[in-house]
C-alpha positions, 0 to 999 in steps of 0.5 A: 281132499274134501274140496275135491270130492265136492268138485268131482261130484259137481261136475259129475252131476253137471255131465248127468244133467247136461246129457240128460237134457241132450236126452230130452231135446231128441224127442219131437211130436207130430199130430199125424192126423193133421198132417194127413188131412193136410196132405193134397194126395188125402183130399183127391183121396177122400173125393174119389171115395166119396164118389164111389161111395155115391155111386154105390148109394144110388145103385142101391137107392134104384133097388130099394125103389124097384123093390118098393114098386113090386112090393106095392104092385104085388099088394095091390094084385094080391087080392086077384091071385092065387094063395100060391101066387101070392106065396110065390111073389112073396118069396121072390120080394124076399131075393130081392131084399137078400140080394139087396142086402149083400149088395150093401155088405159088397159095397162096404168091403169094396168101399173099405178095400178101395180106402185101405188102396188108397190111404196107404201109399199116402200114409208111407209117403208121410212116415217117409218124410217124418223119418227123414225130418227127424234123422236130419234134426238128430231126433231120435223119438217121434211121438204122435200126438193125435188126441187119444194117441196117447200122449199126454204132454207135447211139450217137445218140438212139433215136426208139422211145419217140417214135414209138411214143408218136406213134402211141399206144402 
């Protein structure tokens, strides 16, 4: 009876320990952040903004330079005109570098809003495919592994060279 119990217990454990390695084997990582930046559609992504974002910077650039101009006209006229003149010129130089400044803050949020139109598609699109990977593999967890993702051990299957073949590239 004794013989017994020790066999129950066995094979008690043996079913404990082999459901908890089947446990174990359904979870995988993937860096996320390699995958994007690996991503075509990220790449023509990042050159569109970065073309905007040019465009933006030269647009701003031509303003600080007008407003430099004025300002080195306006003090080099100052002498000759009136003190109302002079108080009046300084206040429109002062528009200019307001407007200027909103210019910069509307550039930002457009920058910002164009990146979040942009990105998104592009992030759905790899969740997809990492959805798809891990459900044909039978994983049943996925963690990030992207440094200060909070992972601290990747031990388990990387999904990368799936995900990525998924997606055609």
């Amino acid at each position: 009876m004794k013989h017994l119990k020790k066999v129950a217990v066995a094979i008690i454990l043996f079913v404990a320990a082999t459901g908890f390695v089947n446990a174990q084997s359904k979870v995988a990582h993937i860096n996320v952040t390699d995958l994007l930046s690996a991503m075509p559609e990220m790449k023509s992504a990042q050159a569109e903004l970065k073309k905007l974002q040019e465009t933006y910077k030269a647009d701003i650039e031509s303003s600080m330079t007008e407003l430099r101009n004025k300002y080195t006209q306006y003090q080099s006229e100052a002498s000759a005109k009136t003190k109302e003149e002079n108080e009046k010129r300084a206040i429109e130089l002062q528009g200019y570098e307001r407007n200027i400044g909103e210019a910069q803050q509307a550039a930002q949020q457009e920058l910002a809003k164009k990146q979040a139109e942009l990105f998104q598609p592009i992030s759905e699109k790899a969740m997809a495919a990492i959805e798809k990977v891990a459900a044909a593999q039978g994983i049943e967890y996925v963690m990030d592994s992207t440094q200060g993702g909070g992972l601290i051990v990747a031990k388990g299957k990387d999904l990368l060279p799936e995900v990525k073949k998924e997606l055609g590239f």
